[in-house]
N, C-alpha and C positions, 0 to 999 in steps of 0.2 A: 239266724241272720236277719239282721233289718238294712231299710234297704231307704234312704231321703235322696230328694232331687230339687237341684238348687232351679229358684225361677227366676233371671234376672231381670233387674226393675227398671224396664228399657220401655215398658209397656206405660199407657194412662191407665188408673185405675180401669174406668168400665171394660176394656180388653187384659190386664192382671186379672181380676178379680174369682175369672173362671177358672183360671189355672191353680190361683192356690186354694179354692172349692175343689178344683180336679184332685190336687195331690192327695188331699184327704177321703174324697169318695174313692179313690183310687185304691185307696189302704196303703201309701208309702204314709211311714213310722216317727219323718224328720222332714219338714221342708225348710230350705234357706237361700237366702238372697245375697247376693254380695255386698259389700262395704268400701265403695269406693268413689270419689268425684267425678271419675269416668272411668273406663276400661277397655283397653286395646285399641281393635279395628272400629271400634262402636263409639269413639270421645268422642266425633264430632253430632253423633247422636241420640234421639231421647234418652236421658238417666236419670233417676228419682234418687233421695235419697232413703238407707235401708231403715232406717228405726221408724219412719212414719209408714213405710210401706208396708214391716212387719207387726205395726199395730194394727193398720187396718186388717191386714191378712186375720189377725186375731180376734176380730170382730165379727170375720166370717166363715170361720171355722170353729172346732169345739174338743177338738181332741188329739191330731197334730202335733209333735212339737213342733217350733219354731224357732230360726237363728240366723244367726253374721255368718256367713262364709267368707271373707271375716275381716273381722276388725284391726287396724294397723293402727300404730303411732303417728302413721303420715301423716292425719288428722284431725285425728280423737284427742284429748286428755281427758285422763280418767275421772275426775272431777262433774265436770256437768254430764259425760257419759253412764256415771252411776249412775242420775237422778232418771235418764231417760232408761237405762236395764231396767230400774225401781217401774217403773212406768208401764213398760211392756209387758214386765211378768205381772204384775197385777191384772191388766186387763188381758192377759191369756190364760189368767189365771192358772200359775204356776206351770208354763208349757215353753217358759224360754229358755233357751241356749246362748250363751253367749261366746264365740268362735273371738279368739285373737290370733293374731298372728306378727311378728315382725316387720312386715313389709319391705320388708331386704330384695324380695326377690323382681325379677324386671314390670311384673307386672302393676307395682305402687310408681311406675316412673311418674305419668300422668299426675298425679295425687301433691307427690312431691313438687313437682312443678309447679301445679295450681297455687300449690300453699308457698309459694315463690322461695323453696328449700331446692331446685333443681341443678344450681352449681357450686351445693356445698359438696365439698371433700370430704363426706363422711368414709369412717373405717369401715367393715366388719366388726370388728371387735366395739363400736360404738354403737351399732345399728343394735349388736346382741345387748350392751348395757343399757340402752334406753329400752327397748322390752321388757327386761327383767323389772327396771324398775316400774314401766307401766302393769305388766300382769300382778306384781306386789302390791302396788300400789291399787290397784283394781279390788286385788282382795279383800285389801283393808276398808277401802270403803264399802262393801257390799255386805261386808262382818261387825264391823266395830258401828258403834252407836257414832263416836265422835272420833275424826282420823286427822291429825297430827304426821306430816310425814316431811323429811328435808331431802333430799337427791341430788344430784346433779342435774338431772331433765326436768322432774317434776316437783313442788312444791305444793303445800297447803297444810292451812291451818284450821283446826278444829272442823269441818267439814262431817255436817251430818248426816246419817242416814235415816232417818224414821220416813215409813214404820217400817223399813225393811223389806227384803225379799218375800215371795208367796214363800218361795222354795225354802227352805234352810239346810243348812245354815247361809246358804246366798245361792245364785241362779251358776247349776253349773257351766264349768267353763271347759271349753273344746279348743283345746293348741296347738295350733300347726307347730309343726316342728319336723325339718329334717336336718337340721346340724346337732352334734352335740351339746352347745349350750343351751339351745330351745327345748332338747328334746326335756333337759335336765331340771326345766320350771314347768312341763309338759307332768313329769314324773311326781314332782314336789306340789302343784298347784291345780291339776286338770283331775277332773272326773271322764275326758277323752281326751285321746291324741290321736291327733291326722296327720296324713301325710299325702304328698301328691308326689313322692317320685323323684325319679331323676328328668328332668327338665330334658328333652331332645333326644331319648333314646329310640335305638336304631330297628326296632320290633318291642311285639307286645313280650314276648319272651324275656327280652335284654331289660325291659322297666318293670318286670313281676320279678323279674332277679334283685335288681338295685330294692326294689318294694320289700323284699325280705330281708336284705340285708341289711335296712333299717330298721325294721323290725326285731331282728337280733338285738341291734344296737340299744333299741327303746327298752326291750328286756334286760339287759344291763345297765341301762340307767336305773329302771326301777330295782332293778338289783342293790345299786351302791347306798339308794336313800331307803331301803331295807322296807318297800313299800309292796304288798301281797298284788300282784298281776291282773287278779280276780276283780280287784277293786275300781280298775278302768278301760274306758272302753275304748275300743281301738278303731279308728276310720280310715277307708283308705280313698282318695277322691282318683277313682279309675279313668275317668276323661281328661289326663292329666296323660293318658299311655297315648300311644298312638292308636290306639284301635275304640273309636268313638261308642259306650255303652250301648248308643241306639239305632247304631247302624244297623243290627236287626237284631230279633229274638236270641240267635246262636249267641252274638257276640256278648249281650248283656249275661247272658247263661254260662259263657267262656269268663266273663271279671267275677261271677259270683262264686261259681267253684274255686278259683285261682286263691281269691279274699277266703272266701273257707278257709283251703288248703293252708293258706297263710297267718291262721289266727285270728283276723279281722271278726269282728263282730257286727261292723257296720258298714254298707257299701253307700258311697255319694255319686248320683251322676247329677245329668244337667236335662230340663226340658228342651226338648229340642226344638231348633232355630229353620227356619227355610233357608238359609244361609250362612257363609261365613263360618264362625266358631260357632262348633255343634249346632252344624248342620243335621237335620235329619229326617224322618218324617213321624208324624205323631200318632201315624196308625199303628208303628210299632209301640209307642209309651201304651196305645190302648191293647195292644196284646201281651206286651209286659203286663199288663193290670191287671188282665182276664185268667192269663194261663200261667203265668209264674209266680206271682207274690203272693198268689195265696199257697203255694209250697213251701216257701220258707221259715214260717214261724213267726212272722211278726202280725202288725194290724192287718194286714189282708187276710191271714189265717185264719185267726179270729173273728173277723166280720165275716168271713163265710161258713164257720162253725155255728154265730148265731142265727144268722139268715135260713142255714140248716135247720135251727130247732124252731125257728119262725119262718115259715116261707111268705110271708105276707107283706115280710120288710123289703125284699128286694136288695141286691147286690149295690146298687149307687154309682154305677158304673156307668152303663149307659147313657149317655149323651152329654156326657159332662166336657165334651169339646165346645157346644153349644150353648150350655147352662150360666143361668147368671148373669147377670152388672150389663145387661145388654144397654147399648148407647142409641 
């Protein structure tokens, strides 16, 4: 099981800076930031935008991956977004992720608006074809040398890429998907698929229920496109349920079994906040750090396997609340 935590970019650098040092001394396996103009309770407050935040993150770290928690159509086109994916993954040197997602759901409202799109009458069935064709069109440019593409949403002509992704054949891509059409460019285009759930369920129980039933569903997707199960990896963004990962030790320990239980290969939560949305305290993210992650099998196991055969290196835990980008 691996286990990434999203650090929202609400912070100045010199106060970011130790946290996504933290996520890495820590031993979580994936850190990401959101992709959005503003988000929720926090629009009228500090927000950075995520591809500059995610480079420098990449400047200060070395081993990490890094990604969009995630990227929508609200704003982006694929176009000058290739050049800056191009961009990040070089300078993380081959450690990016690149998370899409539809932006259908309430939380791009803000986004939408900004981009003075807040009282079109968009369908569903619109919101899923301009996706389809941003993640295709995504592909194509992050694969083909020269892309050539005519849509409805999106256009461009000859558009190139040199020199390409670190990663090949391009920087994999992580798709939110909980409806059937996403799940189904999820199945055909992603090296991951996440999900967050049923939005407003009534217990943790009643959203680890809907959480598998999607997962079902995501199994028959990759069923129909005759695509081996093995081949991708599966997220599930647990602070999405009612019961906040870091409310304490139990509860992060209650979403990792559950995700087990349920196939998941990768659990996402969120750094926690003194307030508001994820809410928490961060004594518990340092006892997650200390006494759990390195149970799991991912970079914390590892880094304390080698600190084992070296004890001179030190764990890297330790005061990484404090450490760094001091102002």
């Amino acid at each position: 099981m691996r286990v990434g935590i999203v650090i929202l970019p609400e912070h100045r650098w010199w106060a970011a800076e130790p946290r996504w040092r933290g996520a890495e001394a820590y031993g979580f396996d994936h850190a990401w930031t959101y992709d959005h103009l503003g988000w929720r309770t926090l629009v009228d407050g500090p927000w950075f935008d995520s591809i500059p935040t995610l480079t420098a993150a990449a400047m200060v770290t070395s081993e990490i991956r890094l990604g969009t928690f995630v990227v929508s159509p609200n704003f982006r086109h694929p176009v000058p977004l290739a050049r800056q994916v191009l961009a990040v993954d070089d300078i993380s040197d081959g450690r990016f992720m690149l998370g899409l997602g539809s932006g259908a759901s309430g939380l791009g409202q803000y986004d939408r608006r900004a981009m003075g799109h807040g009282g079109e009458d968009t369908t569903p069935a619109q919101v899923a074809d301009r996706f389809a064709e941003f993640v295709e069109l995504s592909d194509a440019l992050l694969t083909g040398q020269r892309t050539t593409f005519s849509g409805e949403y999106y256009r461009t002509e000859e558009a190139r890429n040199a020199p390409g992704c670190v990663q090949r054949p391009r920087v994999p891509f992580l798709v939110a998907a909980n409806g059937p059409r996403a799940m189904r460019l999820a199945a055909r285009f992603g090296q991951g698929w996440v999900t967050t759930g049923a939005p407003g369920a009534e217990s943790v129980d009643a959203w680890w229920a809907d959480v598998a039933k999607r997962a079902a569903r995501f199994d028959r997707a990759l069923d129909e496109l005759g695509r081996d199960p093995s081949t991708i990896d599966r997220y599930v963004s647990v602070d999405a349920s009612p019961l906040f990962s870091l409310a304490s030790v139990d509860a992060f320990t209650e979403h990792i079994g559950r995700a087990r239980d349920t196939g998941f290969t990768d659990v996402v939560i969120h750094w926690p906040r003194p307030d508001g949305p994820y809410a928490g305290r961060e004594l518990v993210l340092e006892e997650v750090a200390a006494d759990v992650l390195p149970l799991l099998g991912g970079r914390a196991t590892r880094r304390d396997a080698e600190n084992s055969a070296n004890p001179g290196n030190g764990s890297g835990v330790s005061g990484v609340r404090d450490g760094g980008g001091g102002k």
